[in-house]
C-alpha positions in Angstrom: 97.8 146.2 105.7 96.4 143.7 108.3 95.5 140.0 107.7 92.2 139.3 107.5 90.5 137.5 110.3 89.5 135.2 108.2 92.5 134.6 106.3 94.0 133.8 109.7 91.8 131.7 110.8 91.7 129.4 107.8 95.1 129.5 108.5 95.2 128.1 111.8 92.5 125.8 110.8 89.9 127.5 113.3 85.9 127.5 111.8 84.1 128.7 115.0 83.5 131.9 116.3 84.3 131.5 119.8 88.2 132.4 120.1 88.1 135.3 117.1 88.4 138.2 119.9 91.6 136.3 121.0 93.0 135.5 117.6 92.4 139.3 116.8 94.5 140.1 119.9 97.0 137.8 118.4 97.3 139.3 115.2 98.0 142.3 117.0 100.4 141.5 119.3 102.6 139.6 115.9 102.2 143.0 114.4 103.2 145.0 117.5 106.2 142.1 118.0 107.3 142.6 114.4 107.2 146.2 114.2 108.6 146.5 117.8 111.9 144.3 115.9 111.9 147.1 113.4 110.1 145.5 110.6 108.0 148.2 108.3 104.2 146.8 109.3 103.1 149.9 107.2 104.8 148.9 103.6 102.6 148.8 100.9 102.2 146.3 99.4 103.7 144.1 102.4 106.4 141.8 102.1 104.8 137.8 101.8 107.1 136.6 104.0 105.8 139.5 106.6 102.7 138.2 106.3 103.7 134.1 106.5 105.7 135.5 110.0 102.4 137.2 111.6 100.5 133.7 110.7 102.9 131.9 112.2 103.3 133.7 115.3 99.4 134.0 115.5 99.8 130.1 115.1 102.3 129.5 117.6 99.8 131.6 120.2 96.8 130.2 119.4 98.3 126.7 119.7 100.8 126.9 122.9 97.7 129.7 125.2 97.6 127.2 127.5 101.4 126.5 128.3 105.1 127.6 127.1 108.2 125.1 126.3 111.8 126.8 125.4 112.7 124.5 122.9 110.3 125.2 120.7 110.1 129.2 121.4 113.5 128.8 120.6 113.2 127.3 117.0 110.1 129.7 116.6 112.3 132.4 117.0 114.6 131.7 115.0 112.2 130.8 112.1 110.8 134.4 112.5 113.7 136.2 112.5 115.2 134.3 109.2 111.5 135.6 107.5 112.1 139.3 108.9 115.6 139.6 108.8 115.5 141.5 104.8 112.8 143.4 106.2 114.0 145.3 109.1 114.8 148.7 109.6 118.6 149.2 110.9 119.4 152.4 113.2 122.3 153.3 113.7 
């Protein structure tokens, strides 16, 4: 099941309305990322640390819209994938 708006947003420590149509694009696009990597987005009841990876990439876009620095995509990506890694689906 999806997060919330509002449970994102508290998350990210947004309380105005202004940016919710690009935080929801957010959330769906860390949904659509995760699931793309092979991680079950339909499991229910979904995996915490599932959800604790879709706030923190939602986190990481709202936070770096306006520019990109490798160093800390890098570190990002690695923090995801250690969250996922138990829950993807392997195809062989």
């Amino acid at each position: 099941m999806a997060l919330a708006l509002a449970q994102v947003k508290a998350h990210i420590r947004v309380d105005h309305d202004h940016d919710d149509e690009s935080i929801e694009g957010y959330i769906a696009a860390a949904e659509g990322y995760l699931d793309g990597i092979g991680v079950d987005m339909a499991a229910d009841p979904r995996p915490a640390a599932i959800d604790h990876a879709v706030l923190l990439i939602v986190c990481h876009f709202y936070d770096h819209r306006d520019a990109s620095m490798e160093k800390v995509a890098r570190a990002f990506g690695l923090a995801i994938d250690r969250l996922v890694a138990p829950y993807r689906e392997v195809t062989v």
